[in-house]
C-alpha positions as CSV (number, residue, x, y, z in Angstrom):
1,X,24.7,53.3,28.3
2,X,26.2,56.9,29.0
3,X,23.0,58.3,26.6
4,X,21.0,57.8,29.6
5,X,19.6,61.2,30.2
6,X,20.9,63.0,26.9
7,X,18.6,64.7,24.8
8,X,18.5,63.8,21.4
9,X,17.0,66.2,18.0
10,X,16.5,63.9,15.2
11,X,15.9,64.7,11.8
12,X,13.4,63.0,9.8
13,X,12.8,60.9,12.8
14,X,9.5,59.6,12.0
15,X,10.7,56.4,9.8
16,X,13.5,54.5,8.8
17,X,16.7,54.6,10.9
18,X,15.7,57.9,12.7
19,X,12.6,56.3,14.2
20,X,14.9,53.1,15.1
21,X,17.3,55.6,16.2
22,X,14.7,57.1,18.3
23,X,13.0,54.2,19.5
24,X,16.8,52.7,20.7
25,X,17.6,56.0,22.1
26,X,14.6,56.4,24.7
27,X,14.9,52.7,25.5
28,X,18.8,53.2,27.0
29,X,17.6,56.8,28.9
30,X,17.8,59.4,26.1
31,X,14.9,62.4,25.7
32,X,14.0,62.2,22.0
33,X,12.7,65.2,19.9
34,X,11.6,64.0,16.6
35,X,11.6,66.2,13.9
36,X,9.9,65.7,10.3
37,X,7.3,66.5,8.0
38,X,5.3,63.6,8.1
39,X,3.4,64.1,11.3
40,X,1.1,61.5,11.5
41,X,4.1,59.0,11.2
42,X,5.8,61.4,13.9
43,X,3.0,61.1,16.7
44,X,3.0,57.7,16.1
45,X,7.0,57.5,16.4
46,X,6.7,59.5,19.9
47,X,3.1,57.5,20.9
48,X,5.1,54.3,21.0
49,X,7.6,55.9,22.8
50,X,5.6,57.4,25.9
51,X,3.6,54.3,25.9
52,X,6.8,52.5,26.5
53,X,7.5,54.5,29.4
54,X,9.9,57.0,27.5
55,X,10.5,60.6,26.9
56,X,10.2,62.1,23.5
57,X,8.4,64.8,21.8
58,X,7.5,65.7,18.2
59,X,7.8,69.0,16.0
60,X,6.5,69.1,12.7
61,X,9.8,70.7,10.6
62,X,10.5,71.6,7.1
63,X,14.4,71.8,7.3
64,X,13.7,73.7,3.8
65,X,12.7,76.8,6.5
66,X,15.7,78.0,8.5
67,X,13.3,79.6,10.9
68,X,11.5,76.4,11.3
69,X,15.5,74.5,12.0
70,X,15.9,77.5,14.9
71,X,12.5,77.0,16.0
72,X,12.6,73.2,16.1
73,X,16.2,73.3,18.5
74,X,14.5,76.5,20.4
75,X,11.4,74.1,21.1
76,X,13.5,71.1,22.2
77,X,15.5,72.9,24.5
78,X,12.2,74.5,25.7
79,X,11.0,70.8,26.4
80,X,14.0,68.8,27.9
81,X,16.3,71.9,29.4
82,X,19.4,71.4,26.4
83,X,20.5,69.5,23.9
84,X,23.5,66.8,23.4
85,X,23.0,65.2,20.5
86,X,22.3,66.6,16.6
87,X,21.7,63.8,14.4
88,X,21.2,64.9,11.1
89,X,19.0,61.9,9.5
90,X,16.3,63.5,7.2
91,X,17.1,63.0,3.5
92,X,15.4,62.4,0.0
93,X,16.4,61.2,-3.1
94,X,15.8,62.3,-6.9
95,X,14.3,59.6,-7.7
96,X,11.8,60.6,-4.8
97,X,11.4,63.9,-6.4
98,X,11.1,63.3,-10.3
99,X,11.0,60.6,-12.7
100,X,14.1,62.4,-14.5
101,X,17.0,60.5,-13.0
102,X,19.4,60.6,-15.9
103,X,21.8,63.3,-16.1
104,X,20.5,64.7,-19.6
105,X,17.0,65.0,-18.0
106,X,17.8,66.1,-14.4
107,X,16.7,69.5,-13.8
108,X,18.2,72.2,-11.6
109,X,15.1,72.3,-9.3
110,X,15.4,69.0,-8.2
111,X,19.2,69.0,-7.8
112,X,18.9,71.9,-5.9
113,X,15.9,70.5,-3.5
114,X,18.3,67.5,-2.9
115,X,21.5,69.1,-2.1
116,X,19.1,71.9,-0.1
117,X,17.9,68.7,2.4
118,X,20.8,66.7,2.1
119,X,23.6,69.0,2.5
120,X,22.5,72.3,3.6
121,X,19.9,71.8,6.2
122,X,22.8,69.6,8.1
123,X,24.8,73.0,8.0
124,X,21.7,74.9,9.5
125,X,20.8,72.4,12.0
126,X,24.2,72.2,12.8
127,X,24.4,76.3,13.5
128,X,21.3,76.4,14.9
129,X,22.4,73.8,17.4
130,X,25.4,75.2,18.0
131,X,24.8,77.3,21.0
132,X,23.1,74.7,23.2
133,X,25.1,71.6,22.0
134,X,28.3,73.7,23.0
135,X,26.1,74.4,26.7
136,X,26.2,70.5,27.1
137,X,28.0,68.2,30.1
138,X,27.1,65.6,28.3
139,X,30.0,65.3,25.5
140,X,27.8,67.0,22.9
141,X,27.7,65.5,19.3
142,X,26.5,66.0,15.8
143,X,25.7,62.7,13.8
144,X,25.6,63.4,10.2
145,X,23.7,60.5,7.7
146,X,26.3,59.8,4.9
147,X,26.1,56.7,2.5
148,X,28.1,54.5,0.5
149,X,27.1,57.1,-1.5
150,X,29.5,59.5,-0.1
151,X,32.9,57.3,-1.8
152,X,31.5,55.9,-4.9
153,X,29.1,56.6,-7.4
154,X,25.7,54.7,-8.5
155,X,23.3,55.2,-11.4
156,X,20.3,57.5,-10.6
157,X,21.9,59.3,-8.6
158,X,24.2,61.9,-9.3
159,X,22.0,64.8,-7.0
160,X,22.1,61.9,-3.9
161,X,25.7,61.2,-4.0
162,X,27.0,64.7,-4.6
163,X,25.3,65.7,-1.3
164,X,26.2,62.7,0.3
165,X,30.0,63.0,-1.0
166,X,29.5,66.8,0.5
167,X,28.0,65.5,4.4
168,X,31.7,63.6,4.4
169,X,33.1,66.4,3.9
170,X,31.1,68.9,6.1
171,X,31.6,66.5,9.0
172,X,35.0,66.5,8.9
173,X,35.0,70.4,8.5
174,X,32.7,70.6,11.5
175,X,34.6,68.2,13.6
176,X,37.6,70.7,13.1
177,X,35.6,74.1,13.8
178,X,33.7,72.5,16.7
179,X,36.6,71.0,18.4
180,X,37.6,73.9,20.2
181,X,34.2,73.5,21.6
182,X,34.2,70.2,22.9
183,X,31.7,69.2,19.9
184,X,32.3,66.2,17.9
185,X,31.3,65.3,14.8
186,X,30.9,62.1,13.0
187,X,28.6,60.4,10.4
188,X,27.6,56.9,9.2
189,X,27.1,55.5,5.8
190,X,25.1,52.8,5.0
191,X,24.4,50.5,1.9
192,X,21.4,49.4,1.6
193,X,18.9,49.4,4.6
194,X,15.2,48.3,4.8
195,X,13.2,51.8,4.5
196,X,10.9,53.3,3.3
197,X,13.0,55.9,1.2
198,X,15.3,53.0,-0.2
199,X,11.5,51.1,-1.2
200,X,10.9,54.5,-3.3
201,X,14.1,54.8,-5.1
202,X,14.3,51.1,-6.0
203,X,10.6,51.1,-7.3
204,X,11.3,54.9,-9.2
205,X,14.5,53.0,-10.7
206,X,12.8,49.1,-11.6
207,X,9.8,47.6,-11.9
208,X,10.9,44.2,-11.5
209,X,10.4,43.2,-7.4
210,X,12.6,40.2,-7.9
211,X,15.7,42.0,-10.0
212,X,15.3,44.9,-7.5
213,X,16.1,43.4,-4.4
214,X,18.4,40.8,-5.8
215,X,20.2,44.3,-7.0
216,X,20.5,45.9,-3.9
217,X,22.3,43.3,-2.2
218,X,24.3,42.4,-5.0
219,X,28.0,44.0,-3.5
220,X,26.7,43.1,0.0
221,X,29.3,40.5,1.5
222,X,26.8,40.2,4.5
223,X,24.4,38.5,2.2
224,X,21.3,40.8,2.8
225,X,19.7,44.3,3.3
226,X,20.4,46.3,6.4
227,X,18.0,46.6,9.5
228,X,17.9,50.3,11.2
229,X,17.8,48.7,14.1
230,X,21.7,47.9,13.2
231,X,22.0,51.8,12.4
232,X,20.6,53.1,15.4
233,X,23.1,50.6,17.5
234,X,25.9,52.7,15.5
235,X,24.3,56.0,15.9
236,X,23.6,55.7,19.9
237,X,27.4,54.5,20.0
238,X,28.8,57.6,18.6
239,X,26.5,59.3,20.9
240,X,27.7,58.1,23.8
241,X,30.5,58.5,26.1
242,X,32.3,55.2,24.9
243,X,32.9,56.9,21.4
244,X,34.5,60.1,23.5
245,X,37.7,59.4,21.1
246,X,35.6,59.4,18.1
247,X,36.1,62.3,15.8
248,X,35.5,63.5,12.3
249,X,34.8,60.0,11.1
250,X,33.0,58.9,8.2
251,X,32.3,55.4,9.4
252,X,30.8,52.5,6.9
253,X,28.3,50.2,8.1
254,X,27.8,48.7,4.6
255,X,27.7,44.9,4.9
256,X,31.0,44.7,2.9
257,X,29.8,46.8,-0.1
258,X,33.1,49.2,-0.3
259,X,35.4,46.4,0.8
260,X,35.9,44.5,-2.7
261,X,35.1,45.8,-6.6
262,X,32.2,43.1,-8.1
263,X,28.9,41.3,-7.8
264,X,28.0,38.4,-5.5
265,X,27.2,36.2,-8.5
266,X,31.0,36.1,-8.3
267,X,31.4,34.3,-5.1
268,X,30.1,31.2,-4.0
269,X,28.7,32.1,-0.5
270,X,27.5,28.5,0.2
Protein backbone atom coordinates (compact mmCIF):
# COMPACT_ATOMS: atom_id res chain seq x y z
CA UNK A 1 0.00 0.00 0.00
CA UNK A 2 1.48 3.49 -1.00
CA UNK A 3 0.79 4.51 3.00
CA UNK A 4 3.87 2.71 3.65
CA UNK A 5 6.08 5.18 5.32
CA UNK A 6 3.38 8.15 5.64
CA UNK A 7 2.88 9.59 8.86
CA UNK A 8 -0.40 9.78 10.01
CA UNK A 9 -2.11 12.43 13.07
CA UNK A 10 -5.26 11.02 14.24
CA UNK A 11 -7.76 12.50 16.26
CA UNK A 12 -9.39 10.77 18.95
CA UNK A 13 -7.35 7.86 18.03
CA UNK A 14 -7.56 5.97 21.17
CA UNK A 15 -10.96 3.94 20.32
CA UNK A 16 -13.42 3.37 17.81
CA UNK A 17 -12.48 3.71 14.15
CA UNK A 18 -9.40 5.96 14.95
CA UNK A 19 -7.79 3.15 16.92
CA UNK A 20 -8.78 0.68 13.91
CA UNK A 21 -7.61 3.33 11.72
CA UNK A 22 -4.43 3.39 13.60
CA UNK A 23 -3.96 -0.08 14.15
CA UNK A 24 -4.62 -0.73 9.94
CA UNK A 25 -2.36 2.14 9.29
CA UNK A 26 0.95 0.92 11.10
CA UNK A 27 0.27 -2.64 9.88
CA UNK A 28 0.55 -1.44 5.83
CA UNK A 29 3.95 0.97 6.81
CA UNK A 30 2.33 4.16 8.13
CA UNK A 31 3.94 6.18 11.43
CA UNK A 32 0.88 6.80 13.65
CA UNK A 33 0.51 9.77 16.18
CA UNK A 34 -2.50 9.26 18.16
CA UNK A 35 -4.12 12.09 19.61
CA UNK A 36 -6.93 12.16 22.41
CA UNK A 37 -7.94 12.77 25.80
CA UNK A 38 -8.27 9.48 27.12
CA UNK A 39 -4.65 8.49 27.68
CA UNK A 40 -4.78 5.35 29.26
CA UNK A 41 -6.88 4.01 26.25
CA UNK A 42 -4.07 6.02 24.05
CA UNK A 43 -0.88 4.11 25.44
CA UNK A 44 -2.66 1.12 25.11
CA UNK A 45 -3.72 2.10 21.37
CA UNK A 46 0.19 2.82 20.65
CA UNK A 47 1.42 -0.35 23.23
CA UNK A 48 -0.18 -2.76 20.80
CA UNK A 49 1.19 -1.06 18.10
CA UNK A 50 5.10 -1.15 18.98
CA UNK A 51 4.51 -4.52 20.28
CA UNK A 52 3.46 -5.45 16.86
CA UNK A 53 6.49 -4.16 15.45
CA UNK A 54 5.09 -0.66 14.40
CA UNK A 55 5.66 2.94 14.73
CA UNK A 56 3.32 5.21 16.56
CA UNK A 57 3.35 7.64 19.23
CA UNK A 58 0.77 9.21 21.57
CA UNK A 59 -0.03 12.91 22.74
CA UNK A 60 -2.59 13.58 25.15
CA UNK A 61 -4.84 16.54 23.19
CA UNK A 62 -7.79 18.60 24.07
CA UNK A 63 -8.70 19.88 20.53
CA UNK A 64 -10.88 22.35 22.76
CA UNK A 65 -7.09 24.12 23.22
CA UNK A 66 -5.83 25.53 19.89
CA UNK A 67 -2.39 25.61 21.49
CA UNK A 68 -2.60 22.09 22.41
CA UNK A 69 -3.86 21.33 18.18
CA UNK A 70 -0.35 23.29 17.23
CA UNK A 71 1.48 21.60 19.79
CA UNK A 72 0.13 18.13 19.00
CA UNK A 73 1.19 18.59 14.86
CA UNK A 74 4.53 20.45 16.28
CA UNK A 75 5.20 17.24 18.41
CA UNK A 76 4.41 14.75 15.51
CA UNK A 77 6.52 16.35 13.12
CA UNK A 78 9.16 16.47 15.93
CA UNK A 79 8.74 12.60 16.17
CA UNK A 80 8.53 11.18 12.55
CA UNK A 81 10.25 14.27 10.42
CA UNK A 82 6.53 15.54 8.67
CA UNK A 83 3.32 14.80 8.29
CA UNK A 84 0.96 13.41 5.27
CA UNK A 85 -2.04 12.58 6.55
CA UNK A 86 -4.82 14.73 8.91
CA UNK A 87 -7.52 12.65 9.75
CA UNK A 88 -9.95 14.38 11.71
CA UNK A 89 -11.74 11.51 13.83
CA UNK A 90 -12.36 12.77 17.42
CA UNK A 91 -16.06 13.61 17.99
CA UNK A 92 -18.90 13.55 20.81
CA UNK A 93 -22.32 13.65 20.81
CA UNK A 94 -25.12 15.55 23.04
CA UNK A 95 -26.34 12.80 24.23
CA UNK A 96 -22.70 12.25 25.51
CA UNK A 97 -22.73 15.62 27.03
CA UNK A 98 -26.31 16.07 28.73
CA UNK A 99 -29.44 14.27 29.26
CA UNK A 100 -31.30 17.24 27.48
CA UNK A 101 -31.51 15.95 23.95
CA UNK A 102 -34.75 17.52 22.81
CA UNK A 103 -34.66 20.79 21.23
CA UNK A 104 -36.86 22.70 23.92
CA UNK A 105 -34.30 21.52 26.57
CA UNK A 106 -30.90 21.70 24.67
CA UNK A 107 -28.80 24.29 26.01
CA UNK A 108 -26.34 26.58 24.25
CA UNK A 109 -23.35 25.20 26.25
CA UNK A 110 -23.72 21.91 24.96
CA UNK A 111 -24.46 22.93 21.34
CA UNK A 112 -21.68 24.92 21.48
CA UNK A 113 -19.12 22.13 22.97
CA UNK A 114 -20.48 19.87 20.10
CA UNK A 115 -20.13 22.03 17.10
CA UNK A 116 -16.61 23.33 19.05
CA UNK A 117 -15.23 19.40 18.70
CA UNK A 118 -17.08 18.42 15.76
CA UNK A 119 -16.76 21.30 13.47
CA UNK A 120 -14.24 23.64 14.62
CA UNK A 121 -11.29 21.76 15.95
CA UNK A 122 -11.27 20.06 12.16
CA UNK A 123 -10.78 23.78 11.01
CA UNK A 124 -7.82 24.19 13.58
CA UNK A 125 -6.28 20.88 13.01
CA UNK A 126 -6.68 21.51 9.55
CA UNK A 127 -4.59 25.13 9.78
CA UNK A 128 -2.37 23.88 12.07
CA UNK A 129 -1.47 21.16 9.75
CA UNK A 130 -1.36 23.09 6.97
CA UNK A 131 2.29 23.97 6.79
CA UNK A 132 3.79 20.51 7.05
CA UNK A 133 1.03 18.63 5.17
CA UNK A 134 1.70 21.21 2.17
CA UNK A 135 5.79 20.15 2.92
CA UNK A 136 4.77 16.47 2.00
CA UNK A 137 6.04 14.03 -1.15
CA UNK A 138 3.77 11.90 -0.09
CA UNK A 139 0.26 13.27 -1.73
CA UNK A 140 -0.66 14.94 1.57
CA UNK A 141 -4.38 14.55 2.77
CA UNK A 142 -6.95 15.62 5.24
CA UNK A 143 -9.68 12.97 6.20
CA UNK A 144 -12.57 14.60 7.82
CA UNK A 145 -15.28 12.02 10.01
CA UNK A 146 -18.75 12.92 8.47
CA UNK A 147 -21.93 10.69 9.10
CA UNK A 148 -25.13 9.84 7.64
CA UNK A 149 -25.63 12.47 9.75
CA UNK A 150 -24.22 15.01 7.45
CA UNK A 151 -27.53 14.41 4.63
CA UNK A 152 -30.41 13.62 6.89
CA UNK A 153 -31.65 14.28 10.15
CA UNK A 154 -32.28 11.86 13.36
CA UNK A 155 -33.91 12.50 16.68
CA UNK A 156 -31.51 13.45 19.51
CA UNK A 157 -29.50 14.99 17.56
CA UNK A 158 -29.88 18.27 16.24
CA UNK A 159 -26.15 19.62 17.79
CA UNK A 160 -24.44 16.16 16.08
CA UNK A 161 -25.96 16.61 12.68
CA UNK A 162 -25.60 20.34 12.33
CA UNK A 163 -21.76 19.84 12.79
CA UNK A 164 -21.74 16.92 10.87
CA UNK A 165 -23.89 18.57 7.91
CA UNK A 166 -21.03 21.50 8.43
CA UNK A 167 -17.66 18.86 8.13
CA UNK A 168 -19.42 18.07 4.46
CA UNK A 169 -19.27 21.26 3.84
CA UNK A 170 -15.81 22.36 5.22
CA UNK A 171 -14.32 19.42 3.32
CA UNK A 172 -15.40 20.53 0.22
CA UNK A 173 -14.29 24.15 1.10
CA UNK A 174 -10.91 22.79 2.08
CA UNK A 175 -10.53 20.59 -0.88
CA UNK A 176 -10.95 23.89 -2.96
CA UNK A 177 -8.46 26.20 -0.84
CA UNK A 178 -5.94 23.37 -0.46
CA UNK A 179 -5.88 22.33 -4.01
CA UNK A 180 -3.49 24.82 -5.12
CA UNK A 181 -1.36 23.12 -2.67
CA UNK A 182 -1.44 19.71 -3.76
CA UNK A 183 -3.72 18.88 -0.51
CA UNK A 184 -6.75 16.94 -0.75
CA UNK A 185 -9.53 16.67 1.21
CA UNK A 186 -12.12 14.10 1.69
CA UNK A 187 -14.36 12.59 4.45
CA UNK A 188 -16.41 9.51 5.25
CA UNK A 189 -19.75 8.99 6.74
CA UNK A 190 -20.83 6.16 8.45
CA UNK A 191 -24.27 4.73 9.82
CA UNK A 192 -24.00 2.91 12.47
CA UNK A 193 -20.61 1.42 13.64
CA UNK A 194 -19.76 -0.73 16.71
CA UNK A 195 -18.09 1.97 19.20
CA UNK A 196 -17.96 3.08 22.05
CA UNK A 197 -19.53 6.60 21.35
CA UNK A 198 -22.48 4.98 19.35
CA UNK A 199 -22.87 2.42 22.81
CA UNK A 200 -23.31 6.02 24.72
CA UNK A 201 -25.77 7.64 22.53
CA UNK A 202 -27.96 4.59 22.14
CA UNK A 203 -27.96 3.90 26.01
CA UNK A 204 -28.50 8.11 26.68
CA UNK A 205 -31.48 7.71 24.00
CA UNK A 206 -33.13 3.94 25.23
CA UNK A 207 -33.09 1.74 27.80
CA UNK A 208 -34.34 -1.19 26.13
CA UNK A 209 -30.86 -3.36 24.83
CA UNK A 210 -33.05 -5.36 22.54
CA UNK A 211 -35.19 -2.22 20.78
CA UNK A 212 -31.85 -0.41 20.71
CA UNK A 213 -29.89 -2.38 18.51
CA UNK A 214 -32.79 -3.71 16.52
CA UNK A 215 -33.11 0.31 15.99
CA UNK A 216 -29.83 1.00 14.83
CA UNK A 217 -29.88 -1.34 12.11
CA UNK A 218 -33.22 -0.78 11.17
CA UNK A 219 -32.44 1.34 7.48
CA UNK A 220 -29.30 -0.84 7.24
CA UNK A 221 -29.72 -2.84 3.80
CA UNK A 222 -26.44 -4.69 4.93
CA UNK A 223 -28.34 -6.34 7.62
CA UNK A 224 -26.07 -5.32 10.67
CA UNK A 225 -23.87 -2.72 12.54
CA UNK A 226 -20.62 -1.52 11.02
CA UNK A 227 -17.04 -2.83 12.11
CA UNK A 228 -14.13 0.09 12.21
CA UNK A 229 -12.14 -2.23 10.90
CA UNK A 230 -14.36 -1.56 7.50
CA UNK A 231 -13.78 2.31 8.25
CA UNK A 232 -10.24 2.21 8.57
CA UNK A 233 -10.08 0.08 5.09
CA UNK A 234 -11.92 3.37 3.71
CA UNK A 235 -9.88 5.83 5.52
CA UNK A 236 -6.20 4.18 4.56
CA UNK A 237 -7.70 4.15 0.92
CA UNK A 238 -8.30 7.80 0.67
CA UNK A 239 -4.88 8.11 2.20
CA UNK A 240 -3.17 6.50 -0.16
CA UNK A 241 -1.81 6.98 -3.56
CA UNK A 242 -4.62 4.84 -5.23
CA UNK A 243 -7.23 7.55 -4.20
CA UNK A 244 -4.71 10.36 -5.93
CA UNK A 245 -8.04 11.28 -8.04
CA UNK A 246 -10.07 11.54 -5.02
CA UNK A 247 -11.15 15.04 -4.03
CA UNK A 248 -13.67 16.96 -2.00
CA UNK A 249 -15.73 13.83 -1.53
CA UNK A 250 -18.16 13.13 1.01
CA UNK A 251 -18.15 9.35 0.64
CA UNK A 252 -20.99 7.04 2.42
CA UNK A 253 -20.05 3.88 3.85
CA UNK A 254 -23.55 3.31 5.41
CA UNK A 255 -24.63 -0.30 4.71
CA UNK A 256 -27.47 1.04 2.49
CA UNK A 257 -28.94 3.50 5.02
CA UNK A 258 -29.28 6.72 2.53
CA UNK A 259 -30.02 4.48 -0.41
CA UNK A 260 -33.86 3.81 0.12
CA UNK A 261 -36.61 5.89 2.53
CA UNK A 262 -38.06 3.03 5.22
CA UNK A 263 -37.45 0.34 7.86
CA UNK A 264 -36.28 -3.25 7.26
CA UNK A 265 -39.51 -4.65 8.75
CA UNK A 266 -40.45 -3.63 5.24
CA UNK A 267 -38.38 -6.15 3.32
CA UNK A 268 -38.15 -9.68 3.58
CA UNK A 269 -34.38 -10.17 3.69
CA UNK A 270 -34.71 -13.97 3.89
Amino acid sequence: MSIDGSTFVITGGARGIGAATAVLASERGANVVVSDVLVNEGREIVDLITSAGGSAHFVETDLADDSAVHSLMAEAVGRFGGIDVLHNNAGVHEAMLSDDHRFEDLSVETFDRVLAINLRAPFVCAKAAFPYLAKSQRAPSIINAGSTASFAAYPAGLAYGTSKGGIAQLTRNLALALAPFGIRANCYCPATVDTPMVDRVSQATSTDDASRRSRQVSTHLVNRIGKPSEIAELVCYLAGEEAAFVNGAVWLIDGGTLAWRGTLDQLDLG
